[in-house]
N, C-alpha and C positions, 0 to 999 in steps of 0.2 A: 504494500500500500504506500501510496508517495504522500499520502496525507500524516501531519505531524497529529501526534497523538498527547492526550493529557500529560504524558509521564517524560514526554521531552521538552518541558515548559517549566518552569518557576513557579509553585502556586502556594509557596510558605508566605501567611499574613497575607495573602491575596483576599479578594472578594469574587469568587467565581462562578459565574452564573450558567449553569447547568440546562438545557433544555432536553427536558425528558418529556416520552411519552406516559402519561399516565391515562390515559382514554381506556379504562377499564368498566366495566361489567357488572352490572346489579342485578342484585336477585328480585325479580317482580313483586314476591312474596316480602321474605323478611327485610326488603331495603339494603342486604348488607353487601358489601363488594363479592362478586360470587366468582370471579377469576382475577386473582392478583397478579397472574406472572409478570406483565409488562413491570409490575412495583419492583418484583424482584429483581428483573432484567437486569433496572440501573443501580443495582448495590454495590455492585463492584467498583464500580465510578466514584460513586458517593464516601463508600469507605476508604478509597486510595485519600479522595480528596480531604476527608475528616484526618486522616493518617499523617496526613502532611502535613498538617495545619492550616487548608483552607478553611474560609467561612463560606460555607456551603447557599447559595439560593435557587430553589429548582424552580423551572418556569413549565407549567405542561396547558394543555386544552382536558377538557372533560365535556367527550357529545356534542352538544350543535346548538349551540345557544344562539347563535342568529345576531351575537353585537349585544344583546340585553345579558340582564342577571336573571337568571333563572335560581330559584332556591337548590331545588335537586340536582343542580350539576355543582356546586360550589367544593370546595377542594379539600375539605375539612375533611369527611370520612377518608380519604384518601392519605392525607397526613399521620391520620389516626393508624391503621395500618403499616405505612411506612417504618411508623416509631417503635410497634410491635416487633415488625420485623428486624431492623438493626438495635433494636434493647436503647433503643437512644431517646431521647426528646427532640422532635421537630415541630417547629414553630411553625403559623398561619399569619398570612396578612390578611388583611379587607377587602385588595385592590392590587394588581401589580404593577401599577406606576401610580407615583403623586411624592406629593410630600410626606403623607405619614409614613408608607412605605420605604421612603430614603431614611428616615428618621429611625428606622426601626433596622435598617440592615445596618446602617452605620453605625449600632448601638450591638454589632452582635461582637462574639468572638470567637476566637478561634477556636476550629474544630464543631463549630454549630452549624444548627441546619434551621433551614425555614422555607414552607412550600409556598411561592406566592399564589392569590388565588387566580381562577380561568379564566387564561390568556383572552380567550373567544367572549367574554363578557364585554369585550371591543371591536368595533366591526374593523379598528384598522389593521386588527392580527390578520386577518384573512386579506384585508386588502392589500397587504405589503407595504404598508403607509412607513418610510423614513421618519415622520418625527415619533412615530410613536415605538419604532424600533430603538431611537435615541434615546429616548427617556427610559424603554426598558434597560439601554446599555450604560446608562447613568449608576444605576446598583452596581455595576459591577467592574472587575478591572482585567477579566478576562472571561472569554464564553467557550463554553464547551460541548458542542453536542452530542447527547446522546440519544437520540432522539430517531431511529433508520426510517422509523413506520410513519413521519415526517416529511421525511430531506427530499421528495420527488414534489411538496409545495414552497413555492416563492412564497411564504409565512414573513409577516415580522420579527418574529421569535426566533425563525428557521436560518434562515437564511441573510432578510436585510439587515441584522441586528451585526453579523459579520464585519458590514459597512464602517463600526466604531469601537471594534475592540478587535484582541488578537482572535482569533478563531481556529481551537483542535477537536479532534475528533475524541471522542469517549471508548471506555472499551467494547460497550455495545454495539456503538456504531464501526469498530477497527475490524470486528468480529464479522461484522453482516460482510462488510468490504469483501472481507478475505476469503470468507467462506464463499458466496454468490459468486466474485470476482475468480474463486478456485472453479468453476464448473463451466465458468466461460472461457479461462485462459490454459486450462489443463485437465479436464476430466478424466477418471480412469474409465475406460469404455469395457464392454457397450456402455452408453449411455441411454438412459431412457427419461423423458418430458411425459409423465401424466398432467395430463390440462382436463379440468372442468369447471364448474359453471356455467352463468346464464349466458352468456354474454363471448362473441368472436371476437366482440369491437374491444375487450377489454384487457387482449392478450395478441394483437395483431403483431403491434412492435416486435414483442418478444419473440414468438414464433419468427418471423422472420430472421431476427438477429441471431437465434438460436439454431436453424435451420441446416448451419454444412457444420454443426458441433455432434446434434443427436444423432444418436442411431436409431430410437423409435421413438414414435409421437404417439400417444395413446389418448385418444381422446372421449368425454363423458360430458355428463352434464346437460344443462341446456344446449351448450353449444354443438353439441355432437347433430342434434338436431338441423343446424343449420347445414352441416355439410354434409348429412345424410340425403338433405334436400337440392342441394347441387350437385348430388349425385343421382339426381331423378329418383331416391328411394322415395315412395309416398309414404308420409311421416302423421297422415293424420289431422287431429288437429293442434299439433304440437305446435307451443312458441317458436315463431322463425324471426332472426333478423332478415328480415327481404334483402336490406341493403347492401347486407354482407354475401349474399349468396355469391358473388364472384370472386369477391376476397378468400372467402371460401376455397373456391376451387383453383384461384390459382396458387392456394398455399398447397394442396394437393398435386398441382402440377412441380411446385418448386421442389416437394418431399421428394416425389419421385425422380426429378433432375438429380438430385442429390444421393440417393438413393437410401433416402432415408423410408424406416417401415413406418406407415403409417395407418394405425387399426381405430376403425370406428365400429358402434355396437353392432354384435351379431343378435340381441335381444334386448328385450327392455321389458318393466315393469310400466304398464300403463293404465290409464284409469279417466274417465270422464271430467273430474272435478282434482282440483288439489286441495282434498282435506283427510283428515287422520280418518273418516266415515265412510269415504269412497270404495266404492269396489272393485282392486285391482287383479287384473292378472297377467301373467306372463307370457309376450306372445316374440314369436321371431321376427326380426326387424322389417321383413315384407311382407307382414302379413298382420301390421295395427288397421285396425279398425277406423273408422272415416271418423268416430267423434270421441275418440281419444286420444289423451297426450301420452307423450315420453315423459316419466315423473322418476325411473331409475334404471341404472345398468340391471340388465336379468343374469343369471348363474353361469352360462356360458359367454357371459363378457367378463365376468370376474373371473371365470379361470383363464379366458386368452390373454388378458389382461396380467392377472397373476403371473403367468409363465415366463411374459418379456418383464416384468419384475424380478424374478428368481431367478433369470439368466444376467441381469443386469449390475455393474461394477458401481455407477453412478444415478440414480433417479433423484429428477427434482418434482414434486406436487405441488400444484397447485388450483383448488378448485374443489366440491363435493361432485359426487358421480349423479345424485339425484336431488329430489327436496329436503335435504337433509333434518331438515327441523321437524319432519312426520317422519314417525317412526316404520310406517310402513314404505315409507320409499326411502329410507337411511342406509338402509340393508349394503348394497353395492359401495356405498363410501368407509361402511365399518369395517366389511370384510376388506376391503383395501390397505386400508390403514391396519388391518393387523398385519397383513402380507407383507406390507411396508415393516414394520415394526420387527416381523421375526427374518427377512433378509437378510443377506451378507454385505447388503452395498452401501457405499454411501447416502445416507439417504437423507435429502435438504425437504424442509416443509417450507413453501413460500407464505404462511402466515395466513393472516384473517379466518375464514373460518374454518380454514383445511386443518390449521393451527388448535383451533378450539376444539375441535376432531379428535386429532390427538391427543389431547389435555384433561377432555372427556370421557375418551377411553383407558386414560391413564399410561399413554404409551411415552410420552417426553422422549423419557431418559431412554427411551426403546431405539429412536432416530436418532442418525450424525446432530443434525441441528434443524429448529424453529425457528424460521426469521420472525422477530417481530412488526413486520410489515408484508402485507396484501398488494396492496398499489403499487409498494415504494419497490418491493422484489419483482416485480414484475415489468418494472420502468428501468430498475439497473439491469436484467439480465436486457431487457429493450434495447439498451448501450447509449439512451440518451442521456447529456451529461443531467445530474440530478443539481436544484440548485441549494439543496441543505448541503450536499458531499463537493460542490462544487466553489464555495464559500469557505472552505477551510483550506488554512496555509498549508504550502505542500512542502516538503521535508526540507527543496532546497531554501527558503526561507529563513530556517533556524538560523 
């Protein structure tokens, strides 16, 4: 990685402003945080920086507040949490910029912590606004991102905030680098790319970029749909992007230029309606019915699927195979991710909720590694520069 990292920088009696994701996960029922790992993610960061003697300030979003204050996203439970997990006490602000805020970090010391509250309680986080990235870099006297599942937005926090202080990477974020950046610039082969979801348009770049690296494309999800459909298979009344249908096929034409295997479903689980009440059954890919959808990969796509898994040195996932949040079309995404899990290869989860997949199943420590980014893994392996990764000083700097 040619980006300088926390550990090649000066950060005794510093004040270092840390951008973490904390965009974590609540339980509908009990209110309480129901997946913590992104907290955990940045501990490592956090404890080198407490270790040193910096004064710690994290800056993260929580959800989609729209620029206002919302009660239910405010940063408090999340601090609470944090404090549990390193045995320490971490402070809360009101606001992450103003005067009480400066007042309250210039009063900290070393070795402490304090979460500011959501960033997105201001619409000029999202909008990339310079003055408001200023006054965030007013706290601090160095900025550290760790933040992966971020760095593919032009954020104030992300990114513009770069513009007024030195700018390194975290060890979270050195981690994604290395590890993503290892499957694009050296893979051990075969390689194999499981891709699902709903969505073609949301994984074009990558496919492409990734294209004369893989040896098989396996593809699921909604999107398999789409190319099932540029392939003249009649699919029903399965979700199609129309627009994509040609995107589609000439990502099919490029596989096979390249000679890469490219397996879409030989069956599906399909069903009239997408609810846990529908009544589904199993039918072979030519032979769905006019007024139902594709809702999951069926048992003879998990095992061909399976197989270029269990022959494979390198697979990276990213995507569920079907609606994963109903339990009767989850089927094909579980059985995947155990295949995954009990493997010999490398095996990278590109995040969001292939991620939560895992986490659910309790497989983590089962895979090579979890990126903690959906979008953001899916835009670096893309190969567009990201502008979070893109805004940190590069080695020759030091």
């Amino acid at each position: 990685m040619n980006k300088l990292t926390v550990k090649e920088i000066d950060i005794k009696h510093k004040k270092v402003l840390v951008r973490v994701d904390f965009n974590v996960n609540f339980d509908e029922i009990t209110g309480g945080i129901s997946d913590d790992n992104r907290i955990r993610a940045a501990v490592p960061t956090i404890n080198y920086l407490i270790g040193h003697g910096a004064k710690v300030i994290l800056i993260s979003h929580l959800g989609r507040p729209k620029g206002k204050v919302v009660e239910s996203m405010r940063m408090a439970p999340v601090a609470r949490r944090l404090a549990e997990i390193l045995k320490k006490p971490v402070a809360t602000a009101t606001d992450c910029i103003g005067p009480e805020v400066e007042k309250q970090v210039a009063g900290m010391k070393d070795g402490e912590i304090i979460l500011l509250e959501n960033v997105r309680f201001h619409n000029e986080e999202e909008a990339g606004d310079k003055a408001f990235a200023q006054k965030l870099a007013k706290l601090g006297d160095v900025f550290v991102n760790d933040a992966f599942g971020t760095c593919h937005r032009a954020h104030a926090s992300v990114s513009v905030i770069a513009e007024f202080l030195p700018a390194v990477a975290g060890f979270l974020v050195e981690k994604e680098i290395e590890t993503l950046g290892g499957i694009l610039e050296k893979p051990s082969h075969p390689f194999t790319a499981l891709l699902g979801g709903a969505k073609v348009s949301d994984k074009v770049g990558m496919l492409h970029n990734i294209m004369a690296k893989v040896d098989c494309l396996l593809i699921g999800g909604g999107m398999a749909a789409t190319f099932l459909k540029a392939k003249s298979v009649n699919i029903g009344a399965s979700l199609v992007e129309t627009e994509r249908l040609e995107t589609a096929a000439k990502l099919m034409e490029k596989a096979a230029k390249n000679k890469v295997r490219l397996l879409l479903p030989v069956d599906a689980v399909v069903a009239e309606e997408i609810s846990a009440t529908a009544k589904a059954e199993t039918v072979s890919i030519d032979k769905i019915p006019a007024n139902k959808k594709i809702l999951d990969i069926g048992p003879g796509t998990i095992a061909a699927f399976g197989q270029e898994i269990q022959r494979s040195k390198t697979v990276f996932w990213n995507g569920p195979m079907g609606v994963n949040e109903i339990a009767q079309f989850a089927e094909g995404t579980r059985a995947l991710a155990k295949l995954l899990a009990a493997c010999k290869a490398n095996s990278i989860i590109g995040g969001g909720s292939t991620a939560e997949v895992i986490g659910d199943l309790g497989l983590s420590n089962k895979v090579t590694f979890v990126s903690t980014g959906g979008g953001a893994s899916l835009e670096f392996l893309g190969g567009e520069p990201m502008p979070g990764i893109k805004a940190l000083l590069d080695k020759s700097a030091k």
